[in-house]
C-alpha positions in Angstrom: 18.7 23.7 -10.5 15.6 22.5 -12.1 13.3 19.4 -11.0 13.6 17.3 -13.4 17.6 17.2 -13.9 17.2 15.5 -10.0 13.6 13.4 -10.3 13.5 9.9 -10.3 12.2 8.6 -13.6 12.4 4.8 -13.3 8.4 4.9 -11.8 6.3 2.3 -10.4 2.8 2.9 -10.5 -0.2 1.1 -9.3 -4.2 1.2 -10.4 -6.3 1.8 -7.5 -7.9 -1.6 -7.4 -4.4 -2.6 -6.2 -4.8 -4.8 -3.0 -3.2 -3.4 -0.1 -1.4 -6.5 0.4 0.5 -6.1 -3.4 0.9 -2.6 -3.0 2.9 -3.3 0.2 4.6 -6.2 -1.5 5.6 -3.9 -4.6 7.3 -1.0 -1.6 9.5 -3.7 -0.2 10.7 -5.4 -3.3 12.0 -2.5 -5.0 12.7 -0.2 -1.6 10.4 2.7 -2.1 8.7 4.6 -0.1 5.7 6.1 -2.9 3.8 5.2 -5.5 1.6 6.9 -7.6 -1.7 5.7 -8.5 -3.0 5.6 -11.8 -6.0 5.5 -14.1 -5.4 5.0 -17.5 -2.6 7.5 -17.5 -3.9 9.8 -15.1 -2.6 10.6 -11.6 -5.7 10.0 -9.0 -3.3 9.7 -6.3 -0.6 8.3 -3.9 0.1 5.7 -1.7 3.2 5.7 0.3 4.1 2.7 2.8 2.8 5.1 6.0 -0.5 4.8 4.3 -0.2 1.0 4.0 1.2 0.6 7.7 -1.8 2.5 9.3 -4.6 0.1 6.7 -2.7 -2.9 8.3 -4.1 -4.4 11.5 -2.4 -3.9 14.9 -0.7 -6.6 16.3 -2.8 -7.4 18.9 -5.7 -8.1 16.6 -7.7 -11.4 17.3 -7.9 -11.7 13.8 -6.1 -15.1 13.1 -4.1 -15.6 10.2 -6.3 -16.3 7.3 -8.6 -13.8 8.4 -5.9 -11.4 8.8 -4.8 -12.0 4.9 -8.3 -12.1 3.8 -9.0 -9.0 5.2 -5.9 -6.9 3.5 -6.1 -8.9 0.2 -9.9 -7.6 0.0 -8.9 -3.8 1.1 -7.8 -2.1 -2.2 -5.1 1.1 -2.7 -8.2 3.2 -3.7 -9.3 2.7 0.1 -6.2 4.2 1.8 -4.5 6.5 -0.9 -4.4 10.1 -0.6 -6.7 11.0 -3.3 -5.4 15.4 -3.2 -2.1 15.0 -4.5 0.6 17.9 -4.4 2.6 17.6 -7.5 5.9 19.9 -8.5 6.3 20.8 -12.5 9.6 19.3 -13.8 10.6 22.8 -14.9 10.3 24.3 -11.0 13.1 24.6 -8.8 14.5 22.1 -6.5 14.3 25.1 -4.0 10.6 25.5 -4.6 10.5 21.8 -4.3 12.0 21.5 -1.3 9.4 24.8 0.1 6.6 23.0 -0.7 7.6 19.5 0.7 8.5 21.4 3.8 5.3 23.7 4.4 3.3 20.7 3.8 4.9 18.0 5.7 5.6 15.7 2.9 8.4 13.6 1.9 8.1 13.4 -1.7 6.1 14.4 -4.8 5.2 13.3 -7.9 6.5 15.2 -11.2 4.5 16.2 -14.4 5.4 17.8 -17.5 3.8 20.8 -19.2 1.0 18.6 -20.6 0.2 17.4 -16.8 1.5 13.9 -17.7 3.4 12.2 -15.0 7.0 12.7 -15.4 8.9 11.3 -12.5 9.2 11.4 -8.5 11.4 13.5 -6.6 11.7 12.3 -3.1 13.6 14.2 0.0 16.7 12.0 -1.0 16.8 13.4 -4.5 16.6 17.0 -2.6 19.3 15.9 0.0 21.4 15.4 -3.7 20.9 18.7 -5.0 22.3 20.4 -1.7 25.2 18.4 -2.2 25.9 19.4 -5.3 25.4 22.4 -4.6 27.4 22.8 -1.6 30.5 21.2 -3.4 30.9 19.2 -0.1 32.3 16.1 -2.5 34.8 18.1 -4.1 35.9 20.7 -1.7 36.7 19.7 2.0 36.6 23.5 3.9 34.4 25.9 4.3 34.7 29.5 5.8 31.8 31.0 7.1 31.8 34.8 6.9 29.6 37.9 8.2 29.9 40.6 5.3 28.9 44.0 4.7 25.8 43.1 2.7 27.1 45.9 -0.2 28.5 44.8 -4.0 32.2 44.2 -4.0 32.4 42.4 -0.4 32.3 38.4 -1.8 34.8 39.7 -4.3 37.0 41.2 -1.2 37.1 37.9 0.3 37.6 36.1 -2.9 40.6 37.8 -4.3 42.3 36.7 -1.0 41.5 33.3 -1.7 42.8 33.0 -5.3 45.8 35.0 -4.2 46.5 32.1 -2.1 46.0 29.6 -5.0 42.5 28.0 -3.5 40.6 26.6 -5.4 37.0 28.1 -4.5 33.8 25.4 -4.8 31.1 26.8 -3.8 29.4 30.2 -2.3 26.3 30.4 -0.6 24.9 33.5 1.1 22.1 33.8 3.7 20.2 37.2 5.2 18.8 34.7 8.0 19.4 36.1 11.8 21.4 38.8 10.8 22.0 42.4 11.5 20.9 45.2 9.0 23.4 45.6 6.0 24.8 42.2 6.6 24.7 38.4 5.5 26.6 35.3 6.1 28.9 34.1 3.3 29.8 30.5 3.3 32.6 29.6 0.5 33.7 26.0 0.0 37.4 25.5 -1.1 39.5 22.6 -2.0 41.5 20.7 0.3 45.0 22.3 0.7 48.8 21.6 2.3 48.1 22.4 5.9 51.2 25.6 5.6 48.7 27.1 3.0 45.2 26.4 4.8 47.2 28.2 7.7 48.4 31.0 5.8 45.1 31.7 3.9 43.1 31.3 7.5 45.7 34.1 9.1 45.1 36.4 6.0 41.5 36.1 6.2 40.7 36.3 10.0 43.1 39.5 9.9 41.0 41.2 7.2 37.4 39.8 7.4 34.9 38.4 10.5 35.1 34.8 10.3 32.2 33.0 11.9 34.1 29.7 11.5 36.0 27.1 9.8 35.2 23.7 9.0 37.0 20.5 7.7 34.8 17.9 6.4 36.1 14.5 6.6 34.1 12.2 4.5 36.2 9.3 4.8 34.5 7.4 8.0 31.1 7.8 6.6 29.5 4.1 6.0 28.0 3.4 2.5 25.0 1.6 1.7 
């Protein structure tokens, strides 16, 4: 799954002369949490709202209030922005993506193409989107963990069981992560089934496999916003 089939390409950008006070105005009104700055078409960098929280004076300033909006209409974005940006090619991974936002504690990252021109922004939401997808979690509502013999054939082992039941299979995954030698964990999402056939596919495939677990996710009480 590639960047840029998940980026957000619907950008607001700011120049760096940008008062701190716009910039902050230009977050809340359209609910974002990043910008990118630029100079006649150029990234120079990025200001997200933690940036413009810390610029902003404590609340036990003696500052009163014209002094206080003097003061933040005068600082400017190129004051407060972080001026070494990370940036992810649209053509990477949403798995390198994710690496990077992870190794270097950030929440999102700005997108360019192969000319360097800013593409898009691809935020932790947009990578919280892609491991849905990927999961199937929307479109199948069990999963069954497995520990496998880590060889070629043992997915398939489990899978012929499954279709021989008539599930519908949406998703496998596989992990080496805290594992024994010669195995790995095996997580295959299926559809929803009658509860006699869930049963009768479970039996089948704790008598002939290790199952770790199984899981039934009900999405119906989750809020919406």
């Amino acid at each position: 799954m590639l960047v840029k089939d998940w980026m957000s390409t619907d950008l607001i950008t700011v120049d760096p002369d940008t008062s701190v006070m716009k910039a902050s105005q230009i977050l809340k009104e359209n609910d974002i949490r990043r910008m990118p700055v630029m100079v006649e078409g150029k990234l120079v960098g990025l200001v997200t709202d933690r940036d413009l929280k810390e610029a902003s004076p404590s609340k036990a300033t003696t500052l009163d209030m014209h002094e206080l909006y003097y003061l933040l209409s005068e600082l400017k974005v190129n004051d407060i922005m972080a001026k070494r940006v990370l940036t992810i090619k649209e053509t990477d991974t949403i798995e390198r993506a994710a690496v990077i936002m992870l190794e270097n504690r950030v929440t999102g990252l700005p997108v360019v193409d192969e000319d360097v021109h800013l593409a898009g922004m691809l935020s932790q939401g947009d990578i919280f989107r892609a491991l849905i997808s990927i999961t199937g979690v929307y479109r199948g509502g069990v999963q069954f963990a497995f520990m496998l013999e880590d060889r070629p054939g043992s997915i398939k082992d489990v899978a012929d069981v499954i279709r021989k039941h008539g599930a519908k299979m949406m998703s496998i995954l596989t992990s080496y992560d805290n594992v024994e030698e010669g195995s790995r964990k095996v997580y295959i999402r299926i559809a929803s089934m009658e509860p006699d056939k869930m049963g009768a596919l479970r039996d089948e495939l704790e008598q002939n496999f290790v199952v770790l677990y199984t899981a039934v996710d009900d999405l119906t009480d989750i809020d919406h916003k």
